[in-house]
C-alpha positions as CSV (number, residue, x, y, z in Angstrom):
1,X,0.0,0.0,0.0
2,X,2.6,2.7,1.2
3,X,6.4,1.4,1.0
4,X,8.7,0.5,4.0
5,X,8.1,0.1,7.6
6,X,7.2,3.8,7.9
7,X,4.5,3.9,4.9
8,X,3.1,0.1,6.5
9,X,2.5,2.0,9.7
10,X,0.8,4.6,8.1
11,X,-1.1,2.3,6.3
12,X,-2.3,0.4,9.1
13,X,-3.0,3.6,11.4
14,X,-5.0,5.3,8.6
15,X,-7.3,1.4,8.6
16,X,-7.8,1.9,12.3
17,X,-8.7,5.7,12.1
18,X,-11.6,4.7,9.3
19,X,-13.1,1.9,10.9
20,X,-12.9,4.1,14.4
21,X,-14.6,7.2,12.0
22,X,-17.1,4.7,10.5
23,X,-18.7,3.0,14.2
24,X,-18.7,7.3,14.7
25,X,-20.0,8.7,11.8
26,X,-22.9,6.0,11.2
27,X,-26.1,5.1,12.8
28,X,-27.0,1.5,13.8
29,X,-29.9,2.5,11.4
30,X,-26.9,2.4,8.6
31,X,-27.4,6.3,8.0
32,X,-24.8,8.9,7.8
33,X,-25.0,11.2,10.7
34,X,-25.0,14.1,8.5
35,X,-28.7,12.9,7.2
36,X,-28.3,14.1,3.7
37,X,-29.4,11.8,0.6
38,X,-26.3,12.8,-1.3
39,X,-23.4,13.2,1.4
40,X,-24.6,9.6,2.5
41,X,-24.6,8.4,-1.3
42,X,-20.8,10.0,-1.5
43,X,-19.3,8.6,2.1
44,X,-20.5,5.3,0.9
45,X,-19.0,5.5,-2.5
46,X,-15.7,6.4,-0.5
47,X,-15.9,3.9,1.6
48,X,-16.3,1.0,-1.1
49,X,-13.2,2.9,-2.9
50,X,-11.5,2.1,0.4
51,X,-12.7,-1.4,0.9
52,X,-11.4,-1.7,-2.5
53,X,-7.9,-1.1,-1.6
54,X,-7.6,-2.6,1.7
55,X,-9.3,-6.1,1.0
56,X,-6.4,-7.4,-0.4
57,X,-3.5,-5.6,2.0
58,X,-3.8,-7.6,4.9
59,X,-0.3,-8.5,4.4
60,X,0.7,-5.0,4.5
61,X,0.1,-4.6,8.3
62,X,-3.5,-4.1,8.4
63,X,-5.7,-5.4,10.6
64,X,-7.9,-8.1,8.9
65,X,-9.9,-8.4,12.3
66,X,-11.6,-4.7,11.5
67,X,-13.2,-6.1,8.1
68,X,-15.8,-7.6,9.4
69,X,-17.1,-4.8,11.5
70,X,-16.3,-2.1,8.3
71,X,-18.2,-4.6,6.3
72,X,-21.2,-4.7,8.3
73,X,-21.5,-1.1,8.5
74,X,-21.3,-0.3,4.8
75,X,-23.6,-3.2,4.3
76,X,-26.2,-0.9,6.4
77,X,-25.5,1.8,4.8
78,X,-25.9,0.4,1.3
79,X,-29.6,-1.0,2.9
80,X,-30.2,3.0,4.2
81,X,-29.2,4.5,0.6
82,X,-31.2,1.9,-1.1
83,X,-34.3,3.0,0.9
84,X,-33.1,6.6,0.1
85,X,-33.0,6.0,-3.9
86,X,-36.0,6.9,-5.9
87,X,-37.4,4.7,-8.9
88,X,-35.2,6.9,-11.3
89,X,-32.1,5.9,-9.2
90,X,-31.2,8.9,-8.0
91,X,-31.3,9.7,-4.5
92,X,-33.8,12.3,-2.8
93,X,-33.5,15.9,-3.0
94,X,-33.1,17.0,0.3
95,X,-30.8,17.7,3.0
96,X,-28.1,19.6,0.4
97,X,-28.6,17.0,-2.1
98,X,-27.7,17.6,-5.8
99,X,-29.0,14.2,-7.1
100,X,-27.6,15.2,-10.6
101,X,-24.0,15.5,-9.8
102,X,-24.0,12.1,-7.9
103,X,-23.6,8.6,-9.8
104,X,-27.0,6.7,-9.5
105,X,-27.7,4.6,-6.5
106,X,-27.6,1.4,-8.7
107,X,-23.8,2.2,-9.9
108,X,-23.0,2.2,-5.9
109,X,-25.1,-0.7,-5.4
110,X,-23.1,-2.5,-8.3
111,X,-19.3,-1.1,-7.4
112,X,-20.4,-2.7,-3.9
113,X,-21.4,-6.1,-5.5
114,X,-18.5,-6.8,-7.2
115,X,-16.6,-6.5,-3.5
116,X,-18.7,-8.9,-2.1
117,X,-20.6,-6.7,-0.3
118,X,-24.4,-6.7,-0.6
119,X,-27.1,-3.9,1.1
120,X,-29.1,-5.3,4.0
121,X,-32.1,-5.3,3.4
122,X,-34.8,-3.1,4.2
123,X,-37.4,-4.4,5.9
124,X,-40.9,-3.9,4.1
125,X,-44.4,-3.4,5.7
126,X,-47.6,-2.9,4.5
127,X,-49.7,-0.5,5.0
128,X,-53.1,-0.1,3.1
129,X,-52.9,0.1,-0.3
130,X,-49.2,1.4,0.4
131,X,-46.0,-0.3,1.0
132,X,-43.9,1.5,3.3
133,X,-39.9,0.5,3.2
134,X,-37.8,1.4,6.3
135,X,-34.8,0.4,7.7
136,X,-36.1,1.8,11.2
137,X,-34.2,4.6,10.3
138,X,-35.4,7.1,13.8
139,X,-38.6,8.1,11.7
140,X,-37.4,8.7,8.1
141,X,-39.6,6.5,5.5
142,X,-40.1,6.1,1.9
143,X,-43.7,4.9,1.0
144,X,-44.7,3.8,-2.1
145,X,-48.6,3.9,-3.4
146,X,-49.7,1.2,-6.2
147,X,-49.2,3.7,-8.7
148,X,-45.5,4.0,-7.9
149,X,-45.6,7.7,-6.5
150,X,-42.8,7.6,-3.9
151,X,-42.9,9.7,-0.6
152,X,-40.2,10.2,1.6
153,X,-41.4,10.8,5.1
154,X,-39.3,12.8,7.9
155,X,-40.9,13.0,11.5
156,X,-38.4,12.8,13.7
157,X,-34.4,13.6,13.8
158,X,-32.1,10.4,12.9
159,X,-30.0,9.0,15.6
160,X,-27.9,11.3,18.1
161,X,-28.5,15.2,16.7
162,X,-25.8,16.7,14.6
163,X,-23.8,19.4,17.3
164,X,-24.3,21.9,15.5
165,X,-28.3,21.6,15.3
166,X,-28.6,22.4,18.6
167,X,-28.1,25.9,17.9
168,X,-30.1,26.5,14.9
């Protein structure tokens, strides 16, 4: 990854400080704490381009013991942007999303495939004539009518607030 005994150390400090960041900056829910559609989508993204890298470096002085914790969380977070995609593949518009400027949720969905790494799976309940998919996700929803109109329901904050919320 990084040459010599110096760059392996590196290396292996820079693993520990992402997985540390990850159990920080995730819900159990699988959402990013900063609760927008597109940072989520991008954090996630990163983090596969990481998994990427590492998978294979265990040689290198990384600690192979932290994979299967990583894993788990981006496989949450895969499930949470899954639930946050619309039918058009994009995620939602909200929360400083630019849905245009971000790859589709399917090409994240794929990148994470081919690394062995599937989303967990939302669970579905019905409601009505409605399906409504959540991953318990502290009051955030997406519910579907027969017709396919999607509608993405926010009553309640995710997880621990964000710091600086408090003083809005």
């Amino acid at each position: 990854l990084l040459g010599g005994g110096s760059g392996r150390y590196l290396a292996a400090r820079g693993w520990r400080g992402l997985c540390a960041e990850v159990e920080r900056q995730f819900t159990p829910d699988g959402l990013h704490t900063e609760r927008a559609p597109g940072y989520h989508l991008q954090v996630v993204l990163d983090l596969l381009a990481c998994a990427a890298v590492v998978r294979d470096r265990w040689a290198d002085g990384l600690d192979s013991q932290l994979y299967p914790r990583f894993a788990e969380h981006v496989r949450r977070a895969l499930g949470a942007l899954d639930v946050l995609a619309h039918e058009d593949g994009r995620v939602a518009a909200f929360g400083d999303s630019a849905p245009v400027s971000l790859c589709s949720v399917e090409a994240v969905l794929d990148f994470a495939r081919t690394l062995g790494l599937d989303p967990a799976p939302p669970a579905a309940l019905s409601v009505g004539a409605w399906t409504r998919s959540t991953l318990d996700l502290g009051g955030f929803s997406r519910v579907v009518d027969p017709s396919g109109l999607e509608v993405f329901l926010n009553h309640s904050p995710f997880g621990a607030p964000d710091p600086r919320e408090r003083s809005l």
